[in-house]
KOLLOGU-522134 format. One record per residue: x, y, z of N, C-alpha, C, O, CB in turn. Coordinates in steps of 0.2 Angstrom, whole numbers, padded with zeros to 4 digits, always signed. Glycine has a CB too. Layout:
XYZXYZXYZXYZXYZ
...
end
This chain:
+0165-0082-0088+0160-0082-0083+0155-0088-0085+0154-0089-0090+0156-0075-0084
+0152-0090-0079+0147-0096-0079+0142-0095-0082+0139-0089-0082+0146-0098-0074
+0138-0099-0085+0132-0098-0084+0127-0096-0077+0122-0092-0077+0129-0103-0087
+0130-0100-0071+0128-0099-0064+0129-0090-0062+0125-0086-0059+0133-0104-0059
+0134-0089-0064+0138-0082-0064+0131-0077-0067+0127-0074-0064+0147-0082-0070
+0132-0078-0076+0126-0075-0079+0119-0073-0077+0116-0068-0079+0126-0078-0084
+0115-0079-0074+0109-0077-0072+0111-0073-0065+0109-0068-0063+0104-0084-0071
+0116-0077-0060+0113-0072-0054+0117-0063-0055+0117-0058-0051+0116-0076-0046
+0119-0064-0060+0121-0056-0062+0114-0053-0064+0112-0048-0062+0126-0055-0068
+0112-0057-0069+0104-0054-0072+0098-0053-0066+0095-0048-0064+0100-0059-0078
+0099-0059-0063+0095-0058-0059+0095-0051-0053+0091-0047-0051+0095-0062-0058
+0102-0052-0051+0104-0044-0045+0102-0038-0050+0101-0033-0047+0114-0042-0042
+0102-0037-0057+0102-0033-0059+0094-0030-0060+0091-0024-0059+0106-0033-0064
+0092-0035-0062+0084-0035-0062+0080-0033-0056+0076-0028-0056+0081-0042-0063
+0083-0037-0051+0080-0033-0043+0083-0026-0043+0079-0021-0042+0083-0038-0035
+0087-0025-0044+0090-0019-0046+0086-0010-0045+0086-0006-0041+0090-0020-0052
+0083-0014-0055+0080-0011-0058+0071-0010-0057+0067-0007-0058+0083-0013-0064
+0072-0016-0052+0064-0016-0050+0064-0011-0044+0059-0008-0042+0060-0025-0047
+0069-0011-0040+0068-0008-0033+0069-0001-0033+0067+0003-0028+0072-0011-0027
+0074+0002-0039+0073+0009-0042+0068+0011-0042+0066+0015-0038+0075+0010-0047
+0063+0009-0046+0055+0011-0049+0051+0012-0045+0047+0016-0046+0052+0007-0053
+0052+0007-0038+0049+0005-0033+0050+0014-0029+0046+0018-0029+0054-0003-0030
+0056+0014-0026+0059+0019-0023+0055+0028-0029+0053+0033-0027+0071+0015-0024
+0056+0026-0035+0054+0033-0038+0048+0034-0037+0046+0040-0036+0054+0034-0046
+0042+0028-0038+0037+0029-0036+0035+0030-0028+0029+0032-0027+0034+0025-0040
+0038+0028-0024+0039+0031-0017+0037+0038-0016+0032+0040-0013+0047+0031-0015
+0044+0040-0020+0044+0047-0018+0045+0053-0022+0049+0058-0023+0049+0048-0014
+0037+0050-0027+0035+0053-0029+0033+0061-0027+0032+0062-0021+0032+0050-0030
+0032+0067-0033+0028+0070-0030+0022+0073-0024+0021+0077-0020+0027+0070-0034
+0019+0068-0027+0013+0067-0024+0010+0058-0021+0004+0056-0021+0007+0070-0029
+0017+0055-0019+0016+0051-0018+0015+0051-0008+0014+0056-0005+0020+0046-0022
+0015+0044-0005+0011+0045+0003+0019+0049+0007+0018+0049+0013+0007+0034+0008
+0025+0051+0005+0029+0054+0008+0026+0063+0008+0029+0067+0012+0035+0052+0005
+0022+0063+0004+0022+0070+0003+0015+0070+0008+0012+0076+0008+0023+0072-0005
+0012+0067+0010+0003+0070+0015+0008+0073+0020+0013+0072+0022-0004+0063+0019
+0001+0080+0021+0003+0081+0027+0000+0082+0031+0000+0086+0035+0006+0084+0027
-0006+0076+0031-0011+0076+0036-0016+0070+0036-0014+0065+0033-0015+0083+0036
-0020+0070+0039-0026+0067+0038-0030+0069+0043-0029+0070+0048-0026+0060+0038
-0037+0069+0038-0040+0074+0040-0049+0068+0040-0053+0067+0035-0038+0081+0034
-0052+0066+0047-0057+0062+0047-0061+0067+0047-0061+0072+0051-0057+0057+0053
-0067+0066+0042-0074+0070+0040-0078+0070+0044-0079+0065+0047-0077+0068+0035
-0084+0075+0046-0087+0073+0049-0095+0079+0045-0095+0081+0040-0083+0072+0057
-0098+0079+0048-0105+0080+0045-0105+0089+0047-0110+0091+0048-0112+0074+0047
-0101+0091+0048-0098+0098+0052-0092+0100+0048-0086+0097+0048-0096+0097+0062
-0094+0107+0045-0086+0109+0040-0081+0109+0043-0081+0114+0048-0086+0115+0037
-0076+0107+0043-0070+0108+0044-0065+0111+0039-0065+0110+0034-0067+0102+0045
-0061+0116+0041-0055+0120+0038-0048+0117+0041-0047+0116+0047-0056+0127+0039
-0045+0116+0036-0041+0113+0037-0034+0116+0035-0034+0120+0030-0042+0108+0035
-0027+0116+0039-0022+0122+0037-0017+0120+0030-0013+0124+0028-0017+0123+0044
-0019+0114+0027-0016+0113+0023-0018+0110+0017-0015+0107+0013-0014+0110+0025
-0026+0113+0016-0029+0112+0009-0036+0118+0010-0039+0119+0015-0032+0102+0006
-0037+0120+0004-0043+0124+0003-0048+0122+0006-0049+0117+0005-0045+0126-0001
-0052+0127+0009-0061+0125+0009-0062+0122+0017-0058+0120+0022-0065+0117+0001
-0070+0122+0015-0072+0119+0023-0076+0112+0020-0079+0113+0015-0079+0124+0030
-0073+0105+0023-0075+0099+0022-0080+0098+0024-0082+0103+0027-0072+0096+0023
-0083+0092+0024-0091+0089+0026-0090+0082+0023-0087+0081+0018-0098+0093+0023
-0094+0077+0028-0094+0074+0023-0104+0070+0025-0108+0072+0030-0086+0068+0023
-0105+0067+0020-0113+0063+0024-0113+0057+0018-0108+0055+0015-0123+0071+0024
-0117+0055+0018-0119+0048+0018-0120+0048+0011-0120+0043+0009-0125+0046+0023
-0121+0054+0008-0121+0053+0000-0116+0058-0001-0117+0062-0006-0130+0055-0004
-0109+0060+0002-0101+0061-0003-0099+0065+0002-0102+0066+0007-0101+0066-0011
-0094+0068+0000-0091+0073+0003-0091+0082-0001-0090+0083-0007-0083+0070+0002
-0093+0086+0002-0092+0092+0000-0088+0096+0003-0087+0096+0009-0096+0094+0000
-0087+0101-0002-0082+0107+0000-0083+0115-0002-0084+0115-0008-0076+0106-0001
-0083+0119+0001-0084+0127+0000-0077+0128+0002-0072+0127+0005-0090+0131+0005
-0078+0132-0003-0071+0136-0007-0073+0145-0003-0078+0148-0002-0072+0136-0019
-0068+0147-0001-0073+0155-0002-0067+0159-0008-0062+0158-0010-0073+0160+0009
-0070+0163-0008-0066+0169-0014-0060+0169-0013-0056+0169-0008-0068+0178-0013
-0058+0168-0018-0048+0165-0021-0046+0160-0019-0040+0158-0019-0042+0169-0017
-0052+0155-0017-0049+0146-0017-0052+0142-0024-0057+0144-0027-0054+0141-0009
-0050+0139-0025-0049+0135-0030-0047+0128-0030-0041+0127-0029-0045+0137-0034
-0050+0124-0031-0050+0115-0035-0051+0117-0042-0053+0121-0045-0056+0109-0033
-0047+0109-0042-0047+0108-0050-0050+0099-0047-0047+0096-0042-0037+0110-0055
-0054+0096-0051-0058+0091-0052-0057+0090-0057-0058+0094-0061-0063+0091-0051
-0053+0083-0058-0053+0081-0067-0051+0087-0071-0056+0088-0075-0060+0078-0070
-0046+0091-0071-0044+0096-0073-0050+0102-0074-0050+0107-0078-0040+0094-0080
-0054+0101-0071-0059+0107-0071-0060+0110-0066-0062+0108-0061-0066+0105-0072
-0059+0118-0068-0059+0122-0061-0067+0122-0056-0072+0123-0058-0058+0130-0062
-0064+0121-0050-0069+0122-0044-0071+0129-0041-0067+0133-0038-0066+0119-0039
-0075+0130-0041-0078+0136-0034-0083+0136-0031-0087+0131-0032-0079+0143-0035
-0083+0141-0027-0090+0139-0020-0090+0133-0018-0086+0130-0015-0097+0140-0022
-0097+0129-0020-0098+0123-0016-0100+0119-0021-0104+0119-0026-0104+0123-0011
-0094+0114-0019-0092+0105-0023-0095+0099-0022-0091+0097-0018-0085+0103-0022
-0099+0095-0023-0099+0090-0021-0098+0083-0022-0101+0081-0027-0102+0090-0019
-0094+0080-0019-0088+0073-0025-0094+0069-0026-0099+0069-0022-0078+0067-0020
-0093+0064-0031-0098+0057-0031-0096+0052-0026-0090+0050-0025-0098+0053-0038
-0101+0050-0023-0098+0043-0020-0092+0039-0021-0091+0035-0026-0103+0040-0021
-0089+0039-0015-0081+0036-0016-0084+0028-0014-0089+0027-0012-0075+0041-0009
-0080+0023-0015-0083+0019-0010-0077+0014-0007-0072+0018-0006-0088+0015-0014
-0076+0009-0005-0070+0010+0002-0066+0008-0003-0068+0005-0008-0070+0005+0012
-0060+0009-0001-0053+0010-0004-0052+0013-0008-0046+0013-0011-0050+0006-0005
-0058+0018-0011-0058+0022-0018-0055+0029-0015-0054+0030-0009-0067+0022-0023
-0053+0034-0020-0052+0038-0019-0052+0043-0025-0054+0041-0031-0047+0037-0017
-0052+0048-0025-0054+0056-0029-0047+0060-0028-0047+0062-0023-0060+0060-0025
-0044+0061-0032-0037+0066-0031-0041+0077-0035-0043+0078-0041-0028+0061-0039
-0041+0079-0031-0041+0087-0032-0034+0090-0034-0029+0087-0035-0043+0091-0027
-0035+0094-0034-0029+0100-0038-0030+0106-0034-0034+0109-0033-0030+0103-0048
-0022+0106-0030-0021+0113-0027-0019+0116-0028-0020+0120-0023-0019+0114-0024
-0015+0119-0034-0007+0123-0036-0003+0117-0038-0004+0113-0043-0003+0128-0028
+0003+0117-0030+0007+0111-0033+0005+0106-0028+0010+0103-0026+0015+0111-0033
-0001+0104-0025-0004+0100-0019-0009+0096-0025-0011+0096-0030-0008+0106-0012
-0008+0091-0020-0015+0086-0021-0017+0084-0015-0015+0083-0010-0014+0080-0025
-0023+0085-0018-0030+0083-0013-0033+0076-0011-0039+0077-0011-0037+0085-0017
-0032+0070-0010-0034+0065-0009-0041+0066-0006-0041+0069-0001-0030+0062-0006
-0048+0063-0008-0051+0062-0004-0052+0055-0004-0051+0052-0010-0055+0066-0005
-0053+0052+0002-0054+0044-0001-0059+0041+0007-0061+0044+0012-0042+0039-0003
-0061+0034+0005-0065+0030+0011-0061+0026+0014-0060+0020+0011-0071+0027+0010
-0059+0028+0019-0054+0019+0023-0058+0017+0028-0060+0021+0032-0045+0020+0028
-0060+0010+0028-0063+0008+0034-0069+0010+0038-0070+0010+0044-0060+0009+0039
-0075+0014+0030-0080+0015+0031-0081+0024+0033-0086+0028+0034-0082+0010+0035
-0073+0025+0033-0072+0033+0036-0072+0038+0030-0068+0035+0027-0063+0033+0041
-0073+0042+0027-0070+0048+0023-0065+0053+0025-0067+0057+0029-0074+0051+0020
-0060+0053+0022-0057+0057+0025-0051+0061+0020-0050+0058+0014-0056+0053+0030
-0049+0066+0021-0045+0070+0016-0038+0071+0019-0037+0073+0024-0048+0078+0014
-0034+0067+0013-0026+0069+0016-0021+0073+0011-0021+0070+0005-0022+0061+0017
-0018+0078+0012-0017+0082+0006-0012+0081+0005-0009+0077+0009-0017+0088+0006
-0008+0084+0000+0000+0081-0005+0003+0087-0008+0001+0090-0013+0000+0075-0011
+0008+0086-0003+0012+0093-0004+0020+0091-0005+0022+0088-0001+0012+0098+0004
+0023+0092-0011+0028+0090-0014+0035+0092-0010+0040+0090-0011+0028+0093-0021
+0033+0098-0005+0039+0099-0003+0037+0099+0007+0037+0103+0011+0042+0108-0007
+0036+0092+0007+0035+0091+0013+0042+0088+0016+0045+0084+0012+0028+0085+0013
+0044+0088+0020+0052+0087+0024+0052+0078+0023+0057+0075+0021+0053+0090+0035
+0045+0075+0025+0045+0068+0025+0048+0069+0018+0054+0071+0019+0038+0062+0026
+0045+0069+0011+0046+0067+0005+0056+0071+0003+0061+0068+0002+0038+0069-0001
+0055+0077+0004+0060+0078+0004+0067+0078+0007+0072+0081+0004+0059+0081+0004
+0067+0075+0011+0072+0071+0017+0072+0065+0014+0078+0061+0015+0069+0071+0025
+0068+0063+0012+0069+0056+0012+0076+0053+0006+0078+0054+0001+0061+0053+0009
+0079+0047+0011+0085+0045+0009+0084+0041+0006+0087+0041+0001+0089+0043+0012
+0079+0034+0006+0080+0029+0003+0079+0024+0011+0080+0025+0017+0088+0029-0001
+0076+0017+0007+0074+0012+0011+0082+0005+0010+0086+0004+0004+0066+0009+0007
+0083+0004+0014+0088-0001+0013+0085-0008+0012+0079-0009+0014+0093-0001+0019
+0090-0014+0010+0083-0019+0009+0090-0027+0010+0096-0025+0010+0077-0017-0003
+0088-0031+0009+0090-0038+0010+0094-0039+0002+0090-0036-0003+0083-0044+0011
+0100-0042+0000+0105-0039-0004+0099-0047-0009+0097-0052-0007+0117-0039+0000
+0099-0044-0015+0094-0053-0017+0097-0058-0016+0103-0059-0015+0092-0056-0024
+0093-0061-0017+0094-0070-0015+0089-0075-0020+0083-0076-0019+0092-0071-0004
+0092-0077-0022+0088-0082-0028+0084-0091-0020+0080-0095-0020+0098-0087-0036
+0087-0089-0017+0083-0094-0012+0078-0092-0011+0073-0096-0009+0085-0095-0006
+0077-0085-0012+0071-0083-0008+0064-0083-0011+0059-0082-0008+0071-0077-0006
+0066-0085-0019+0062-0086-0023+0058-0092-0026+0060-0096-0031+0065-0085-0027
+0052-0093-0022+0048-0100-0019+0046-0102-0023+0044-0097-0027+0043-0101-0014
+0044-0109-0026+0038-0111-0029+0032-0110-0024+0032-0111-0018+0039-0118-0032
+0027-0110-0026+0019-0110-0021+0015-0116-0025+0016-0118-0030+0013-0101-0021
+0010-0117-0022+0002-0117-0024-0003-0114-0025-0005-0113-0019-0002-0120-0022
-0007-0111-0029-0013-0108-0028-0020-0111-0021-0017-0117-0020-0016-0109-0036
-0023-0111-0019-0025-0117-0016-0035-0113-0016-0037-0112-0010-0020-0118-0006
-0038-0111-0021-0046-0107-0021-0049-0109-0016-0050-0115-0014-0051-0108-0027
-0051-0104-0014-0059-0107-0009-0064-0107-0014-0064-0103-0019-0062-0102-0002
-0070-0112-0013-0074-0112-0017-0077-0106-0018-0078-0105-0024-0078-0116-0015
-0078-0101-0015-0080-0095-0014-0075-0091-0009-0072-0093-0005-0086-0095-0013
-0074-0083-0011-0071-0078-0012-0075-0075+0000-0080-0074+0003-0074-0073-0021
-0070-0076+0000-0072-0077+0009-0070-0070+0012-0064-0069+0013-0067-0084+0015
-0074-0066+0013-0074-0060+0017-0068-0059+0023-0068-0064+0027-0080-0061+0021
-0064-0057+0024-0058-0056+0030-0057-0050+0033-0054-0046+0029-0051-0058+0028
-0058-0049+0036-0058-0044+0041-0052-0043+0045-0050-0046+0050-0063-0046+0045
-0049-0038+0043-0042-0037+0045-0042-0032+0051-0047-0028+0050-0038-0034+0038
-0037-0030+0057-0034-0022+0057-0030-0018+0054-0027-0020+0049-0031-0021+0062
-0032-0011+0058-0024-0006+0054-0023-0004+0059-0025-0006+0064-0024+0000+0048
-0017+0001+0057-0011+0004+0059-0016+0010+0063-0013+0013+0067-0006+0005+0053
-0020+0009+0062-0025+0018+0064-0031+0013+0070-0036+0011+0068-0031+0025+0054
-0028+0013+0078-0035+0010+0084-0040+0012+0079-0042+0016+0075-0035+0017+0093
-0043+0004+0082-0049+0005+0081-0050+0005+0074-0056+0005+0074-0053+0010+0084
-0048+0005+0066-0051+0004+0064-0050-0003+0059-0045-0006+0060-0052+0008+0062
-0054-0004+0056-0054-0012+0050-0055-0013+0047-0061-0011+0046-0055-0017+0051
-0052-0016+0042-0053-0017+0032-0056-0022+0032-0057-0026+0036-0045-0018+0027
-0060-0025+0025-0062-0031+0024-0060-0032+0017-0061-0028+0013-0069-0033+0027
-0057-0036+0016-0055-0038+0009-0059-0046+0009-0060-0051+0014-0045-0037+0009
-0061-0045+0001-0061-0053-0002-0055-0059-0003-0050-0057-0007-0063-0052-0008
-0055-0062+0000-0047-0068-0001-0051-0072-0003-0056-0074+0000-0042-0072+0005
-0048-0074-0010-0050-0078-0015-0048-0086-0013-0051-0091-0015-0047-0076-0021
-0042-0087-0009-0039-0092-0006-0032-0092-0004-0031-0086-0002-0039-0097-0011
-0029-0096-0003-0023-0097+0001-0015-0099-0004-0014-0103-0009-0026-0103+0006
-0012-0097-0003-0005-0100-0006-0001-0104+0001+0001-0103+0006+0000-0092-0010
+0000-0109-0003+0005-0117+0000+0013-0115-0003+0015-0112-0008+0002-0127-0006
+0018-0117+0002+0025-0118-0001+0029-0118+0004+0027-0113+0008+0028-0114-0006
+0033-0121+0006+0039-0124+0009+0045-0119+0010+0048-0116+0006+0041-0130+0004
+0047-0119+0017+0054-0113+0017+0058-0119+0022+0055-0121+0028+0051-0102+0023
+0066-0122+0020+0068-0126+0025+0063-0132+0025+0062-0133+0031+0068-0122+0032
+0059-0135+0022+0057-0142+0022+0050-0141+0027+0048-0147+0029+0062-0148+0024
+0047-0135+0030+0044-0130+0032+0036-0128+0030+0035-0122+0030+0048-0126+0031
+0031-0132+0028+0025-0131+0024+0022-0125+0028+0020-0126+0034+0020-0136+0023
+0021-0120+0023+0017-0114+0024+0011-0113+0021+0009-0117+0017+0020-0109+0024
+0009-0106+0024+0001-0105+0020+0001-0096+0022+0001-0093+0028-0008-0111+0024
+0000-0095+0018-0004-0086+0017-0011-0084+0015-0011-0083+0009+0002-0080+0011
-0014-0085+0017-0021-0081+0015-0019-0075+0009-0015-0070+0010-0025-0075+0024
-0020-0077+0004-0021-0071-0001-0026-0065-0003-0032-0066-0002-0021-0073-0005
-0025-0060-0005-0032-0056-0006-0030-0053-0015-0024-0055-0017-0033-0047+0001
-0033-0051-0019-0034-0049-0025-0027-0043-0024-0025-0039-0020-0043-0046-0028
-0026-0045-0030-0017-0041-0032-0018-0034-0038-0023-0033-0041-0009-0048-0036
-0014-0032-0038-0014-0026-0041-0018-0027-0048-0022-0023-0050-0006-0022-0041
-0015-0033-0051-0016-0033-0057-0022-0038-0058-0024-0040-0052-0009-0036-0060
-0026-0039-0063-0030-0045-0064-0030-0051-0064-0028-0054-0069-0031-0044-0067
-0033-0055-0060-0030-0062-0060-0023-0062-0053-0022-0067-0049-0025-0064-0070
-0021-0057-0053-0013-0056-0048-0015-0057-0040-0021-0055-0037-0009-0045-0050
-0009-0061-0036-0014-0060-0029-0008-0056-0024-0002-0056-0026-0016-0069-0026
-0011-0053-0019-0006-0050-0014-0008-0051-0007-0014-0051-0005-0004-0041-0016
+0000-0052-0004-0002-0055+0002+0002-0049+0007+0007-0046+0005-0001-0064+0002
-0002-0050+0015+0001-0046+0019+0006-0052+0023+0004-0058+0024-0005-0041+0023
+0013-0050+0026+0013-0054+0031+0019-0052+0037+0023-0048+0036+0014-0059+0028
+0020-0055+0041+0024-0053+0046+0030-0059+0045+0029-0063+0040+0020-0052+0052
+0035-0060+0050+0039-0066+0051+0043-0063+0055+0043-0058+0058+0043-0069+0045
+0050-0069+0056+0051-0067+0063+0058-0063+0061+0063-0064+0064+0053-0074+0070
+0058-0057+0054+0063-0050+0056+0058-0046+0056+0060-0040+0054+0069-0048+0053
+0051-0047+0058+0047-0042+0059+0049-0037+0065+0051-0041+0070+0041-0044+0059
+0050-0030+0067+0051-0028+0071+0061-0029+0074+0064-0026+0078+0047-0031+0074
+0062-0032+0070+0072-0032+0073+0074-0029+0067+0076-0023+0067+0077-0041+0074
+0075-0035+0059+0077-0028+0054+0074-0028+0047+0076-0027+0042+0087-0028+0052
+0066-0028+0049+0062-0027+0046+0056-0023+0048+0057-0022+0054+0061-0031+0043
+0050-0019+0046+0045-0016+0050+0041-0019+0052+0037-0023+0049+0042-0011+0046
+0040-0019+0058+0036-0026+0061+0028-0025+0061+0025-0029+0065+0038-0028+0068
+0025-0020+0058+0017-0020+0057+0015-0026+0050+0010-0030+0051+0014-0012+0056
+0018-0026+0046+0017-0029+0039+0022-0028+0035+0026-0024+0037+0011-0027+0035
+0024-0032+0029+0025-0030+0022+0019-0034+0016+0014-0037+0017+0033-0033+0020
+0024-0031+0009+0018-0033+0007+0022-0036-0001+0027-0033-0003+0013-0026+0007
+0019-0042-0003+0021-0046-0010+0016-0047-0013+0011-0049-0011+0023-0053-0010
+0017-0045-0020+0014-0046-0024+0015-0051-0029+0019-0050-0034+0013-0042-0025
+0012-0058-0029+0013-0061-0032+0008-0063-0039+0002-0063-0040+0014-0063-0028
+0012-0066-0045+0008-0064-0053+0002-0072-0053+0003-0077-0052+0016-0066-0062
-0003-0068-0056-0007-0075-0056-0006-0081-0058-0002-0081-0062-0010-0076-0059
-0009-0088-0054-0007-0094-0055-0007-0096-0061-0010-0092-0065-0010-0098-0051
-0003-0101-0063-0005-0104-0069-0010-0108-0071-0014-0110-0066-0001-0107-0070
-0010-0110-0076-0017-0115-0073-0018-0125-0071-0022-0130-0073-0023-0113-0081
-0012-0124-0067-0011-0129-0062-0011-0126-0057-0006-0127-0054-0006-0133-0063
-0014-0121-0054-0012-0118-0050-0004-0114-0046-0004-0112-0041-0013-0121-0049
+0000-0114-0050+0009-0115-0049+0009-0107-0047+0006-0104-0051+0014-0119-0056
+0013-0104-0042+0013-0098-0042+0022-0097-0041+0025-0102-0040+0008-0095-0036
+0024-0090-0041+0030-0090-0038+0030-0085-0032+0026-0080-0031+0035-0088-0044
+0033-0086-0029+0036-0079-0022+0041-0080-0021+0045-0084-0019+0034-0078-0015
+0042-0071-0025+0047-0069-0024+0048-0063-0018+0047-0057-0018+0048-0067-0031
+0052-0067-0012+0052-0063-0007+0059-0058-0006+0061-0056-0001+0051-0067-0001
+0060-0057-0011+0066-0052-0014+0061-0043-0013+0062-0038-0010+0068-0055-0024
+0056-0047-0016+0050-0039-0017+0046-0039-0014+0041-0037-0016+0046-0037-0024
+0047-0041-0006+0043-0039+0000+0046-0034+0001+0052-0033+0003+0041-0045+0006
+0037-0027-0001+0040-0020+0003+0036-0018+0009+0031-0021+0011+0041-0012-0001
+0039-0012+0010+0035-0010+0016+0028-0005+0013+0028-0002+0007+0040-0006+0023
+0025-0005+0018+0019-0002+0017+0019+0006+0018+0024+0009+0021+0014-0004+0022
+0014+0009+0016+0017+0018+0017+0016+0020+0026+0018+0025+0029+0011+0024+0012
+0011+0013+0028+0012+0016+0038+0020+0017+0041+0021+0021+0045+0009+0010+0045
+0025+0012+0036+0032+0013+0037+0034+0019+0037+0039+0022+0040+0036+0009+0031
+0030+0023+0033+0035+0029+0032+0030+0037+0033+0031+0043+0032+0040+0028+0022
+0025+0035+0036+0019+0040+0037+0015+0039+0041+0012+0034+0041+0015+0041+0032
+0014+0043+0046+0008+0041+0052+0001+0043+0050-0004+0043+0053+0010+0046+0059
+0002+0045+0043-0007+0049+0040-0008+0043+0037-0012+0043+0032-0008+0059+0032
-0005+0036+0036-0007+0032+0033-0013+0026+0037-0014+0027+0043-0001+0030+0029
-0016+0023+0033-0023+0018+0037-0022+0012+0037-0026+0008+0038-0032+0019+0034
-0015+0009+0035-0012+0003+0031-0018-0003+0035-0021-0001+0040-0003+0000+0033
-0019-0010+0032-0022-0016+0036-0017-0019+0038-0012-0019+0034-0026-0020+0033
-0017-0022+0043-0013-0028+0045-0015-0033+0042-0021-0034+0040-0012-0028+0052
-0011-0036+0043-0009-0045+0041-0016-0049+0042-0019-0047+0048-0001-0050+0048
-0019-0053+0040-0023-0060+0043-0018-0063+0048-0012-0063+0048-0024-0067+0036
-0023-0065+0054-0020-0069+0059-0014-0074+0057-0009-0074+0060-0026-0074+0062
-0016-0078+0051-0013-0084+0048-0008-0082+0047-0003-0085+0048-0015-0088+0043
-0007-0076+0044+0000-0073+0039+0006-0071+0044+0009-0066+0043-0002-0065+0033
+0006-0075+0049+0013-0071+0051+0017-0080+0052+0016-0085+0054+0011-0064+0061
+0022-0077+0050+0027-0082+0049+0031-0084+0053+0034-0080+0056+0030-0082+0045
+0031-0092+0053+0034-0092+0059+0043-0093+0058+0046-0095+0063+0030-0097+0063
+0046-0092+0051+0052-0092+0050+0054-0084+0048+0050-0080+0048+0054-0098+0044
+0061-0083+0046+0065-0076+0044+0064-0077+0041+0064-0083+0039+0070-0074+0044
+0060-0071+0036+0062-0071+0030+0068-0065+0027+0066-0060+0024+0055-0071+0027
+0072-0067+0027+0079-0060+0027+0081-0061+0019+0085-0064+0016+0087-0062+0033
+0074-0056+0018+0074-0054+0008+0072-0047+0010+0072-0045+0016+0068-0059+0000
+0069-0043+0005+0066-0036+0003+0067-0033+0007+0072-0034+0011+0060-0035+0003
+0063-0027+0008+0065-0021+0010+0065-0021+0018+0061-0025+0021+0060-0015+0007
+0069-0019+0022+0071-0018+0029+0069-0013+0033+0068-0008+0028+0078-0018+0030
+0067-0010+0038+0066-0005+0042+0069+0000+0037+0074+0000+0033+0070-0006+0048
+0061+0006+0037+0067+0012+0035+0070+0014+0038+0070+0013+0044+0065+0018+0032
+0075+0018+0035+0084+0023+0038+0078+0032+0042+0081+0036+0045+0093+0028+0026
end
């Protein structure tokens, strides 16, 4: 066997082993296959048929009344009567304890709202598996980092009318597809230093999900030098859940070439 042979064996195995982990943490317990609702707060209790208590929410948190034989658990501490969470703030979130349920409470788009998690929900339970673009070492770009002097406000849509996210983009990533110069607005990535970008292209909608996917790419070096790897463009949980609030793409980020790597329409 070649040495050409040897890496792109490691390599398919690596994507492998990343899209496993990928796929476990999917469908998870209590991960976004298992909500089974979403539930928008409003300053009037709401009871809801798939988590304890009557909700509220106002301008300094969310609360909930329990009545006799309801129960939260808060940071493993049991709940009764009337609860009231600390200030969430947007994209933050609070998980409760139901039995075998979780509680999400969290703020999307200035909204609060409670989406619950139920392990034996038919989405998570049914679920087969995402099919994805078989790897491809092509797909695996060099970039540039490219900073804006300052961290620029962007203002995105979602998947849910009418509402909109704003994320900080620290700057833009540069790099070439087909002799092809491109550019993706970036926003801050999972990790520290790490940047992730949303984007569309043209198998958005034919045999990929055409609202977004999503890369995460590792922080630059300090020449700026990034990699993308479009092998690990996945989809978003609006792919696979209507209770989800996902953001769409920056204007800029939709591509105007295929990019036929990562995960594909779900099955």
């Amino acid at each position: 066997m070649s040495i050409q042979q040897i890496d792109q064996t490691a390599f398919e195995s690596d994507w492998a082993e990343w899209h496993r982990r990928h796929e476990e943490l999917r469908a998870g317990p209590h991960g976004f296959l298992a909500i089974t609702g979403r539930h928008w707060l409003t300053a009037e209790p709401q009871r809801f048929d798939d988590a304890p208590g009557a909700w509220s929410a106002a301008e300094d948190g969310v609360t909930v009344t329990l009545d006799d034989g309801e129960e939260l658990a808060v940071d493993g501490e049991p709940v009764h009567g009337t609860y009231q969470f600390a200030p969430i703030p947007e994209r933050g979130q609070v998980n409760a304890v139901a039995g075998d349920a979780v509680i999400e409470v969290a703020r999307r788009g200035g909204h609060l709202i409670v989406r619950p998690r139920h392990p034996s929900h038919p989405t998570r339970t049914g679920y087969a598996g995402t099919a994805a673009y078989a790897p491809d070492p092509r797909w695996v770009i060099e970039g540039r980092y490219l900073p804006y002097d300052e961290p620029r406000d962007v203002t995105v849509g979602a998947v849910v009318e009418g509402l909109q996210h704003v994320y900080a983009a620290p700057g833009e990533i540069e790099f070439a597809v087909d002799g092809q110069t491109l550019r993706l607005i970036a926003f801050n990535g999972y990790k520290p230093g790490s940047l992730g970008v949303l984007f569309t292209d043209a198998t958005s909608g034919v045999t990929t999900y055409p609202a977004s996917r999503s890369l995460q790419v590792a922080a630059p070096d300090p020449d700026g030098a990034v990699t993308l790897d479009f092998n690990r463009a996945v989809n978003l949980p609006c792919a696979y859940t209507e209770f989800a609030t996902c953001p769409l793409p920056p204007a800029g980020n939709r591509l105007p070439v295929a990019v036929e790597a990562g995960e594909k329409l779900p099955g």
